[in-house]
C-alpha positions in Angstrom: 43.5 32.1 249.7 42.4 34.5 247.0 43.3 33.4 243.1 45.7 35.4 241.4 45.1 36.6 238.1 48.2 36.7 236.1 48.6 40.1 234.3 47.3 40.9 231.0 49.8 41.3 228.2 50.7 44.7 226.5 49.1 43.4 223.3 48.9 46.7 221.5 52.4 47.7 222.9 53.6 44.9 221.3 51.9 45.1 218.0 53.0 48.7 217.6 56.8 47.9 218.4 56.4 45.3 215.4 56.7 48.4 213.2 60.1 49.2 211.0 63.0 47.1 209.6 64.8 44.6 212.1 68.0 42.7 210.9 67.2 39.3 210.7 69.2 35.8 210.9 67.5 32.3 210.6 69.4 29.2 211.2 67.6 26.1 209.5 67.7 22.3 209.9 66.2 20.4 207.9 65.9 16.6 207.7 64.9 16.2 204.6 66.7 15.4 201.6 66.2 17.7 199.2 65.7 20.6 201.6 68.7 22.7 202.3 69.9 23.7 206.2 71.6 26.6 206.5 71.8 30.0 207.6 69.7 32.7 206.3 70.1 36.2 206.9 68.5 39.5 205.7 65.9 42.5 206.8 61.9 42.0 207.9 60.1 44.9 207.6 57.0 45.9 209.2 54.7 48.2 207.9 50.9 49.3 207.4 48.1 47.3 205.9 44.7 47.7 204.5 43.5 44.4 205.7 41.3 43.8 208.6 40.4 47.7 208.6 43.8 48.7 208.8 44.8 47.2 212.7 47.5 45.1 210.7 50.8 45.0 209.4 52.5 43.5 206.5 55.6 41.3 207.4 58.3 41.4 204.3 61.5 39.3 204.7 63.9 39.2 202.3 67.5 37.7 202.2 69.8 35.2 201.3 70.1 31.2 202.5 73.9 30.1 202.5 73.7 26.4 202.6 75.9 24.2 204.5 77.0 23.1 200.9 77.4 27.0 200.4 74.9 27.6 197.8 73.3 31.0 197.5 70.1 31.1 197.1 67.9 34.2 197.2 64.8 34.2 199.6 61.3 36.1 200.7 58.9 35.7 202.5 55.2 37.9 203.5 52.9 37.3 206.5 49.9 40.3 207.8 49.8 40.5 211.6 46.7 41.6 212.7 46.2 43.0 215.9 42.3 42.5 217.3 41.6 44.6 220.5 38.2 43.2 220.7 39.2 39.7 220.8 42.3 40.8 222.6 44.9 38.9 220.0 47.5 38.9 217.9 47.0 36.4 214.9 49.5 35.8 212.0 48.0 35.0 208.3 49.8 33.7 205.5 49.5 36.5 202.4 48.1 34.4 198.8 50.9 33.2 196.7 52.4 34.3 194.4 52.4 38.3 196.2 52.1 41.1 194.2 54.5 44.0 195.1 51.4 45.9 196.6 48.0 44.8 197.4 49.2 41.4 199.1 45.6 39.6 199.8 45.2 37.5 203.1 44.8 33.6 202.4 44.5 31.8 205.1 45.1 31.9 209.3 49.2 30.8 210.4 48.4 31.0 214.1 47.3 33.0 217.0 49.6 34.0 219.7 48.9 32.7 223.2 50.8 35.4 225.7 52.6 34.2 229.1 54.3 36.1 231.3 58.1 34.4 232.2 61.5 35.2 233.8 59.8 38.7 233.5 59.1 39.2 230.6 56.4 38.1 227.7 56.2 35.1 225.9 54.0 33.2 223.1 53.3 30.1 221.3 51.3 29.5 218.4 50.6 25.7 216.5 48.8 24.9 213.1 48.7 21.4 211.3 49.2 21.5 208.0 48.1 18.2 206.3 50.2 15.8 208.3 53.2 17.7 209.6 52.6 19.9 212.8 54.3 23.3 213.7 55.1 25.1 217.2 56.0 28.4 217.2 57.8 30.1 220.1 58.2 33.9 220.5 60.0 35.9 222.8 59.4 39.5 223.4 62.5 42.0 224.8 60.1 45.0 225.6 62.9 46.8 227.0 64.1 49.7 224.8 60.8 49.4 222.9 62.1 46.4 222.3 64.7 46.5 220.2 65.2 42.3 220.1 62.4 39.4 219.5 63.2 36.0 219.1 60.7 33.4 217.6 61.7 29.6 216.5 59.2 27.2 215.0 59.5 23.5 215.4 57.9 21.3 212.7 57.6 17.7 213.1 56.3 15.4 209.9 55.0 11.9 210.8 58.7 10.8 210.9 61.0 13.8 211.4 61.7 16.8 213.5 62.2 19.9 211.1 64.0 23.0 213.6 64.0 26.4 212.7 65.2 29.7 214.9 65.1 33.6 213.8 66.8 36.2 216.0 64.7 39.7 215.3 
């Protein structure tokens, strides 16, 4: 019986649908005192980048965290996607702290995206450890209508504790 290859995800056509400003709504659990849960809501905008020879794009979020005590609390966030033909990936890096309004600078390497194909449509997970605590990233990619809906959560778990996090793109 011949092997079937599964089919080779539409990286690039993924990457390029990254681009504008998606609404954007967070729900975070944390289990850690000190470390508000709540819902967080706002815009991420894609756009351009110099880095890696220009085949990236700059992820800006920016919003506001209601707590579930109801404190406001103002919030951003940057990431560069890069999108490597070559190496056929998509890899997220974390931008230096503190970002200047222009010229953010790439620090260090968030995770790559590992693509499946499921319940027809495209999928991907990334990891990274951080010291002790562990994250799992989970994407999910709506292609139809260009698509106009992603969903990623991340799942971090400290020696001790489970630390849940969704976003609806």
């Amino acid at each position: 019986m011949p092997l079937i290859e599964p089919p080779m995800p539409p990286l690039e056509t993924i990457f390029k649908n990254f681009s504008g400003t998606w609404k954007l709504h967070r729900s975070l659990t944390s289990a850690l005192p000190g470390f508000p849960s709540g819902t967080f809501t706002g815009t991420a905008t894609f756009k351009p980048h110099s880095a890696f020879d220009g085949s990236s794009l700059l992820y800006h979020e920016v919003g506001e965290l209601i707590t579930e005590q109801g404190y406001k609390l103002l919030a951003n966030r940057k990431y560069i996607y890069r999108f490597s033909p070559d190496d056929e990936k998509i890899a997220i890096w974390f931008v230096k702290e503190p970002a200047p309004e222009t010229n953010e600078e790439i620090d260090y390497l968030f995770h790559e995206l590992e693509f499946s194909f499921l319940d027809q449509r495209w999928i991907a997970k990334g990891d990274r450890l951080c010291e002790k605590d562990m994250y799992w990233a989970f994407y999910d990619f709506r292609l139809e209508d260009n698509m106009k809906k992603m969903g990623l959560a991340i799942q971090g778990q400290r020696p001790s504790e489970r630390l849940p996090q969704r976003l609806c793109l």
